[in-house]
LOKOLDO-570016 format. One line per field, with one value per residue (C-alpha): residue in one letter; x, z negated, y. Coordinates in nm, 2 decimals. Layout:
BEGIN
type (A_...)
x (X_...)
z (Z_...)
y (Y_...)
//
This chain:
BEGIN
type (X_X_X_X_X_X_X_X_X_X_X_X_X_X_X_X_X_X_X_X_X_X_X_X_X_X_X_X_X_X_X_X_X_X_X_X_X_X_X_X_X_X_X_X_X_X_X_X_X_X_X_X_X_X_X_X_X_X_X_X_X_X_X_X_X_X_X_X_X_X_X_X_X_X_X_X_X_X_X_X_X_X_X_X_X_X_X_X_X_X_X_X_X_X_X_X_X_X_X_X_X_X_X_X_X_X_X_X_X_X_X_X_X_X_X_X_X_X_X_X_X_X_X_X_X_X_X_X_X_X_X_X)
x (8.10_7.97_7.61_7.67_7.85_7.57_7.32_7.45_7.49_7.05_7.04_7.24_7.07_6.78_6.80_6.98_6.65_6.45_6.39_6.21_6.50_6.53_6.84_6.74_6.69_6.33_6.31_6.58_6.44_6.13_6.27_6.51_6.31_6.33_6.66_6.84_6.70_6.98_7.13_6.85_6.76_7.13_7.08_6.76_6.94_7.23_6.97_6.75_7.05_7.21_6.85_6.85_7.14_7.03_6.64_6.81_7.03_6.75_6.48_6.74_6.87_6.55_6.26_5.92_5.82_6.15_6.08_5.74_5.84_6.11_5.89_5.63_5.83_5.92_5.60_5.60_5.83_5.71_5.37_5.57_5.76_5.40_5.24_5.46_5.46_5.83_5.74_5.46_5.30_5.19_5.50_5.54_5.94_5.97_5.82_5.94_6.32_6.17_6.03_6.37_6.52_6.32_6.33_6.73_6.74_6.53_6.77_7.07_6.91_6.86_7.21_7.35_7.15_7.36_7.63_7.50_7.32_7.66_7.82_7.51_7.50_7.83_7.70_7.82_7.58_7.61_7.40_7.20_7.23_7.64_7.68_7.88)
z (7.51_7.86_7.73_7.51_7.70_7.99_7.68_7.58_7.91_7.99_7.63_7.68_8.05_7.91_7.61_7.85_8.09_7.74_7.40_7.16_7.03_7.20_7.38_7.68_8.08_8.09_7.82_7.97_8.28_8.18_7.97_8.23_8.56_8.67_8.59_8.67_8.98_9.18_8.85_8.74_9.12_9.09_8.78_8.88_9.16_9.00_8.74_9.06_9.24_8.89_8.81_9.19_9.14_8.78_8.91_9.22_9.03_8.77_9.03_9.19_8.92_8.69_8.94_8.82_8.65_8.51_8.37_8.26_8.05_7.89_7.82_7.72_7.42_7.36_7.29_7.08_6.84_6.79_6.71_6.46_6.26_6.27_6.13_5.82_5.76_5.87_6.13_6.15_6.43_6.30_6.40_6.74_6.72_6.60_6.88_7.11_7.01_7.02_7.38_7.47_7.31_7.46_7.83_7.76_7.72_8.02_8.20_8.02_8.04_8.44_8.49_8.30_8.46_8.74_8.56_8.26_8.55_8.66_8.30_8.26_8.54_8.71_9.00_9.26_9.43_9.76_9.93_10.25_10.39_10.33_10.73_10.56)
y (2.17_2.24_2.19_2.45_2.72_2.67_2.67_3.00_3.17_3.07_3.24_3.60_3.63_3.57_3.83_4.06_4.04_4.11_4.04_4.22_4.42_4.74_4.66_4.46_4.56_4.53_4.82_5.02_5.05_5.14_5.39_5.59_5.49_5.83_5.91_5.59_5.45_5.34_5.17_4.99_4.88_4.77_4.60_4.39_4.26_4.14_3.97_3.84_3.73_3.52_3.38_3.23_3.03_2.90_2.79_2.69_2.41_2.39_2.23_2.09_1.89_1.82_1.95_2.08_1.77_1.78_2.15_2.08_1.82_1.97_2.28_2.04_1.88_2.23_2.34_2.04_2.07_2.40_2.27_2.04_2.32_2.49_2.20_2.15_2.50_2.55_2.82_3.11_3.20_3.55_3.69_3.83_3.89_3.54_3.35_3.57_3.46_3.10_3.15_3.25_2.97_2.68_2.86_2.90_2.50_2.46_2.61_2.46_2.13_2.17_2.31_2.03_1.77_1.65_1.59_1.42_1.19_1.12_1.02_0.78_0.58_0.63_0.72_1.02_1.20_1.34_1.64_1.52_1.87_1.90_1.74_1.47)
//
């Protein structure tokens, strides 16, 4: 259950930053960037602030290599569906929603990392920088 509530979290802050419905931040700011300024300069830094801490335990926990391959196998499976004809890639609202899908398990994946590490090999991890 925690994968999937992390999962789902990546997914809404990443449809709330944008997707190619017409509710999302990135259309509503450019839409009332005149009128709105203090809210959506408000806005982006909440979203800046929120995506911190996600990449921050994200690199910590899988690394670049660790998001590379994930992405990689992502990019893979889509190539899969593709191939069998499961999946087209004419349309741009489609992969849009899968782009936000695989980069919402990325972060989920990352997020979850440390403590799937932990119910694998039993082992507790402890921060070098904590002054312990």
């Amino acid at each position: 259950m925690g994968f999937l509530l992390r999962w789902l979290f990546a997914f809404v802050l990443l449809a709330i930053t944008y997707n190619p419905t017409s509710f999302n931040y990135a259309r509503w700011a450019n839409d009332n960037w005149e009128g709105s300024l203090p809210l959506i300069v408000l806005g982006g830094l909440v979203l800046l602030v929120i995506y911190v801490v996600f990449l921050t335990a994200v690199f910590r926990g899988i690394g670049r290599l660790g998001v590379a391959l994930i992405l990689a196998v992502s990019a893979a499976l889509v190539w899969v569906l593709y191939d069998f004809g499961w999946l087209s890639l004419d349309n741009p609202t489609a992969l849009t929603w899968i782009a936000l899908i695989a980069l919402s398990v990325v972060l989920a994946i990352g997020m979850y990392w440390g403590i799937l590490w932990r119910r694998i090999s039993g082992q507790i991890e402890a921060d070098d920088e904590s002054g312990l």
